[in-house]
Backbone as CSV, one residue per row, in Angstrom:
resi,resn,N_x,N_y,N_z,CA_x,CA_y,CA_z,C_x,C_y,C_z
1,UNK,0.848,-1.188,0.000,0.000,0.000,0.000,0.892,1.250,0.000
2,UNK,0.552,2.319,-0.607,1.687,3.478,-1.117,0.922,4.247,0.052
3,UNK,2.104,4.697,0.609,2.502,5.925,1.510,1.163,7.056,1.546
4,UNK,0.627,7.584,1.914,-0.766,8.279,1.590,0.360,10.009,0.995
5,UNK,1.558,10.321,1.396,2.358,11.314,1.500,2.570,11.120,-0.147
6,UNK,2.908,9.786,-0.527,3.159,9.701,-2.021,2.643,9.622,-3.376
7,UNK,1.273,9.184,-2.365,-0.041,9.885,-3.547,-0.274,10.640,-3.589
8,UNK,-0.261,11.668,-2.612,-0.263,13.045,-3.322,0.684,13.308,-3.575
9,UNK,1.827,13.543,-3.542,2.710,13.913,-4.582,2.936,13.427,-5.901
10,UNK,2.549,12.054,-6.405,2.331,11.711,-7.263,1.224,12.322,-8.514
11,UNK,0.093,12.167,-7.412,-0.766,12.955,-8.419,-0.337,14.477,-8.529
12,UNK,0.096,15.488,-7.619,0.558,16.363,-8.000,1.475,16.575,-9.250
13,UNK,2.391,16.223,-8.872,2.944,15.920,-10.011,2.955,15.152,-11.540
14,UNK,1.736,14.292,-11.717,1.531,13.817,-12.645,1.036,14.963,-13.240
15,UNK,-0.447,15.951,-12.651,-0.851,17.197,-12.724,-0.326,18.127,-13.561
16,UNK,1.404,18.382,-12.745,1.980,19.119,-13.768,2.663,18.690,-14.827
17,UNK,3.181,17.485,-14.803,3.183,17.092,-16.028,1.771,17.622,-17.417
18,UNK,0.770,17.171,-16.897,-0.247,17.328,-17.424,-0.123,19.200,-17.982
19,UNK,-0.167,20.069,-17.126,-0.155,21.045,-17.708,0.746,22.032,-18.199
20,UNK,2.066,21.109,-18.251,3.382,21.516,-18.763,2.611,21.354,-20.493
21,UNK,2.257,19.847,-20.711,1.984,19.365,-21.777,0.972,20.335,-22.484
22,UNK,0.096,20.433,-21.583,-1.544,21.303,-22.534,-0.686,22.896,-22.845
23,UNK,-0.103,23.422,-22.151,0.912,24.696,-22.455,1.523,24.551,-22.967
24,UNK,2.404,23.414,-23.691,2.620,23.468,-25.249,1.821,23.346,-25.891
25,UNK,1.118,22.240,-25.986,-0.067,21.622,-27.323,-0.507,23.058,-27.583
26,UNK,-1.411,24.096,-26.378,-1.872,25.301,-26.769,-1.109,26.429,-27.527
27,UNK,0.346,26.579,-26.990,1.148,27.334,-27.340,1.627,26.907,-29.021
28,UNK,0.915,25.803,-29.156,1.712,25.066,-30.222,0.504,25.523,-31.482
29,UNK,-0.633,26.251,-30.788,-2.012,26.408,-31.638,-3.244,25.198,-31.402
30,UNK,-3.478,23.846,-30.876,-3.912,23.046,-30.189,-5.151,23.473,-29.775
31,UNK,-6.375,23.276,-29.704,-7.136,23.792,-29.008,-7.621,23.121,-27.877
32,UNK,-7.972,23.678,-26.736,-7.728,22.840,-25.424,-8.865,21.828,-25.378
33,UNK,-9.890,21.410,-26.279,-10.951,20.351,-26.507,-9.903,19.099,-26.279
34,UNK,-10.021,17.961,-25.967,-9.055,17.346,-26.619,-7.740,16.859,-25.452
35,UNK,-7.393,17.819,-24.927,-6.384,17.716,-24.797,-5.697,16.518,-23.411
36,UNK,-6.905,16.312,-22.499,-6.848,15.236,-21.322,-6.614,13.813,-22.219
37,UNK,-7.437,13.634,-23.360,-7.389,12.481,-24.474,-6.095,12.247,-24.803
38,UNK,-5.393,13.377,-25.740,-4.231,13.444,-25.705,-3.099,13.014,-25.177
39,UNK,-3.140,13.351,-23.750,-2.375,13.094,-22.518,-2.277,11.949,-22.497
40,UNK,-3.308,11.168,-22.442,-3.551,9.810,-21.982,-2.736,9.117,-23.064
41,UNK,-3.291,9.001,-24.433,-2.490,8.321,-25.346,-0.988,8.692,-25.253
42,UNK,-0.695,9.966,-24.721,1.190,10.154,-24.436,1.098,9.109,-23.959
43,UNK,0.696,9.014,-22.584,1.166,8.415,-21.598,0.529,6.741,-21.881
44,UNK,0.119,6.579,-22.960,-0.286,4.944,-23.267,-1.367,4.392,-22.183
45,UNK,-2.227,5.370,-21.810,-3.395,4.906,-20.724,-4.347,5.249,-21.079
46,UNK,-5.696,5.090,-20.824,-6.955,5.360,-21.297,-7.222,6.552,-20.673
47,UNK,-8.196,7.279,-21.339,-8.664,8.649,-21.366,-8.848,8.250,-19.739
48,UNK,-10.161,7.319,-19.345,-11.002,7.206,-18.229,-10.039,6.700,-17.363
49,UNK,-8.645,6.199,-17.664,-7.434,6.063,-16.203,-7.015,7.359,-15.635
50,UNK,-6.477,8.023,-16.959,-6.061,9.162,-16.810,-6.715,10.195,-16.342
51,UNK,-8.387,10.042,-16.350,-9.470,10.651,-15.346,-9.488,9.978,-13.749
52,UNK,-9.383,9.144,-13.817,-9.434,8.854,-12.097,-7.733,8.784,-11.513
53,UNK,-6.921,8.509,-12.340,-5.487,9.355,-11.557,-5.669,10.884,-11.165
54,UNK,-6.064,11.530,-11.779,-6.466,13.061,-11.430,-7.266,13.065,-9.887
55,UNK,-8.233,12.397,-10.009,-9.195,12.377,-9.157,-8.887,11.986,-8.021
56,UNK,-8.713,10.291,-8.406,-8.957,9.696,-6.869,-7.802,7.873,-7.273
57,UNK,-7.726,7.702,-8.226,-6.893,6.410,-8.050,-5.208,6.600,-7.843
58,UNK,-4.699,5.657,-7.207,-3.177,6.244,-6.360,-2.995,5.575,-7.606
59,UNK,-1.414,6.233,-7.923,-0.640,5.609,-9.048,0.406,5.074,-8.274
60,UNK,0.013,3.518,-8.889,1.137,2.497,-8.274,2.418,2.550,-8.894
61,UNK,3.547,1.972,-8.484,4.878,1.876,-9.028,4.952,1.899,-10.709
62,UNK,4.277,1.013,-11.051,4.128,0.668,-12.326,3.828,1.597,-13.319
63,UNK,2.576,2.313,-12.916,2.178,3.417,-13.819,2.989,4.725,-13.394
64,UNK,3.274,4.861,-12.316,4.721,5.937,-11.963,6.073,5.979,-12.965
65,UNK,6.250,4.923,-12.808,7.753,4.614,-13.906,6.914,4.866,-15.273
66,UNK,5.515,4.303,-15.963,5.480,4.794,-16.938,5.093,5.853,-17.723
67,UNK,4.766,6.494,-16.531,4.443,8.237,-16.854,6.154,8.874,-16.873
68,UNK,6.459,8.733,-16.550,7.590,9.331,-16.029,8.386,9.046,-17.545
69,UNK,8.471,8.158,-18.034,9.096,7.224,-19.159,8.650,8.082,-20.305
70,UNK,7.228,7.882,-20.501,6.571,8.810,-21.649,6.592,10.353,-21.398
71,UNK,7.160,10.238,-20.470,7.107,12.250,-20.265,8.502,12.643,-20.366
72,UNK,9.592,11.560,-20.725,10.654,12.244,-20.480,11.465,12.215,-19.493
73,UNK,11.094,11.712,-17.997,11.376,11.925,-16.767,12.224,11.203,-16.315
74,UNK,13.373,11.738,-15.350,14.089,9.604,-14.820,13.092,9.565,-13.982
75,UNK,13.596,7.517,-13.256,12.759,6.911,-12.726,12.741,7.405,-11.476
76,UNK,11.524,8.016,-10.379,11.568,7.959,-9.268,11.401,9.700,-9.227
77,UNK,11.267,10.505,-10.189,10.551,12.150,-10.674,9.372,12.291,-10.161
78,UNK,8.894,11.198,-10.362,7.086,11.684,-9.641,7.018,11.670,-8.349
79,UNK,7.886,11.039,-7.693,8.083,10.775,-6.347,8.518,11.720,-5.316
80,UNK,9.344,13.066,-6.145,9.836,13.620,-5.914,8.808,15.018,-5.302
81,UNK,8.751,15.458,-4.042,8.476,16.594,-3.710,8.497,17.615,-4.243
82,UNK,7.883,18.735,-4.866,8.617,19.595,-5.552,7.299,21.234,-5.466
83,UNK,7.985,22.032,-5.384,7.096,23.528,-6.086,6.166,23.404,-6.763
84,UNK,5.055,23.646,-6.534,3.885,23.867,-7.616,4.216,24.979,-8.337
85,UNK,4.388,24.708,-9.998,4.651,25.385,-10.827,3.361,26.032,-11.513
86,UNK,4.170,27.634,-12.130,2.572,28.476,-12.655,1.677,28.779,-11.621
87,UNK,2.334,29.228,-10.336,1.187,29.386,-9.158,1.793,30.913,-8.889
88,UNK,1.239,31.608,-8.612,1.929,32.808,-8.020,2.342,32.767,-6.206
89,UNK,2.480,32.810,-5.745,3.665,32.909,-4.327,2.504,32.979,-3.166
90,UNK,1.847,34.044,-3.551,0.141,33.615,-2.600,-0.264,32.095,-2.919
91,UNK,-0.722,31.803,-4.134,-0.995,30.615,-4.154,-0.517,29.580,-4.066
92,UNK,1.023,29.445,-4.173,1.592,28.673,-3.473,1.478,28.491,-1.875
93,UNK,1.545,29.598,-1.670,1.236,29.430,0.578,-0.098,28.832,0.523
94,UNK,-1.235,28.883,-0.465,-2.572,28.409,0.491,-2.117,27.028,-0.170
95,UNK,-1.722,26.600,-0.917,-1.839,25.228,-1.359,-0.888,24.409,-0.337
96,UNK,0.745,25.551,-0.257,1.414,24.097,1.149,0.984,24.344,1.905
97,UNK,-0.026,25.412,2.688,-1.114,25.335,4.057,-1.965,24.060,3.893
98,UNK,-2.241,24.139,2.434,-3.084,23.023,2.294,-2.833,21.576,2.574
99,UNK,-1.858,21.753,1.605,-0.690,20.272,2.155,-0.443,19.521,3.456
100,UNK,-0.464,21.227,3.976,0.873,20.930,5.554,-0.334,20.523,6.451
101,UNK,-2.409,20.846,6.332,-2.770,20.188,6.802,-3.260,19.456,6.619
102,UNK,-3.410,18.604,5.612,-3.503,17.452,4.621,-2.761,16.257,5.427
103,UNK,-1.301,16.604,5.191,-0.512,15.621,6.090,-0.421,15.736,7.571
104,UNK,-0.756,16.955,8.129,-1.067,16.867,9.864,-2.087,15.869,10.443
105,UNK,-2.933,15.614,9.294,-4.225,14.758,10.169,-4.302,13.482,10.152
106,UNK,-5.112,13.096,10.308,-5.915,11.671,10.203,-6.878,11.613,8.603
107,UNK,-6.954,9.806,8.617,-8.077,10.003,7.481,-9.226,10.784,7.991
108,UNK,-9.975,10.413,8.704,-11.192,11.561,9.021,-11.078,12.912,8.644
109,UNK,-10.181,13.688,8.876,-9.600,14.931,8.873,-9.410,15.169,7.229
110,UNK,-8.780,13.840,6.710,-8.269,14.236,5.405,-9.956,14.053,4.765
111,UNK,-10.356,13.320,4.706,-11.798,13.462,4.251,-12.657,14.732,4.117
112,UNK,-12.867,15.248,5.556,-13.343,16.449,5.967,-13.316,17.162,4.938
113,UNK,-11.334,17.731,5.270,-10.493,18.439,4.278,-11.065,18.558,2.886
114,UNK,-11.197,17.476,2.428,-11.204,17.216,1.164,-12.620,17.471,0.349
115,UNK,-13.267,17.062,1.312,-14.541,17.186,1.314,-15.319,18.900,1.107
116,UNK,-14.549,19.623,1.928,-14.574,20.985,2.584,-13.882,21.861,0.875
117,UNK,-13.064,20.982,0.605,-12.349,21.702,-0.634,-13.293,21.331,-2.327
118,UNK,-13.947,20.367,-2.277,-14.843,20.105,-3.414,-15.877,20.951,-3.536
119,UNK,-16.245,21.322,-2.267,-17.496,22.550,-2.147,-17.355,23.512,-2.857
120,UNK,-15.594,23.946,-3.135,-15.889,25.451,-3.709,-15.365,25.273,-4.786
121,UNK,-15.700,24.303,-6.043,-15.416,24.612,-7.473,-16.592,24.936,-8.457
């Protein structure tokens, strides 16, 4: 069972992978319809995997090394802690507030949390 600390960083980081990619395709003229589809076939996974990695399924070892592979990355990149990129410096503080109590709690707490954060999109 993966670390609960390493799924989110995983998915974080798969994330930006993700929108490193759509900021070319767009920059490239691309129109952003399309473009989660896209991703997926990079990364040799189905549209609807590549929808619940976003969401809610942990990416195991396996699909770690092969995102990482199709993106370019060495092995053990996703794993890696890192800056949320394209955030401005405010939004970076509410997101590692977010983090920092993300990982302070319990599942209950992280639920709550999480729960508390779906409300406002």
């Amino acid at each position: 069972m993966l670390n609960p600390n390493t799924t989110v960083v995983r998915r974080l980081n798969a994330l930006s992978l993700f929108q490193e990619f759509a900021e070319q395709r767009i920059s490239a003229g691309a129109a952003p319809k399309g473009l989660e589809q896209e991703f997926a076939q990079k990364l040799k996974i189905s549209a609807s995997l590549w929808s619940m990695v976003k969401t809610s399924r942990p990416i195991g070892n396996k699909l770690a090394r092969q995102i990482e592979d199709h993106c370019g990355r060495p092995a053990g990149w996703l794993d890696e802690e890192r800056e949320p990129q394209g955030l401005t410096s405010a939004k970076q503080h509410v997101m590692a507030l977010a983090l920092k109590a993300y990982r302070g709690t319990n599942a209950v707490g992280r639920k709550t949390l999480i729960k508390l954060l779906k409300g406002y999109h």
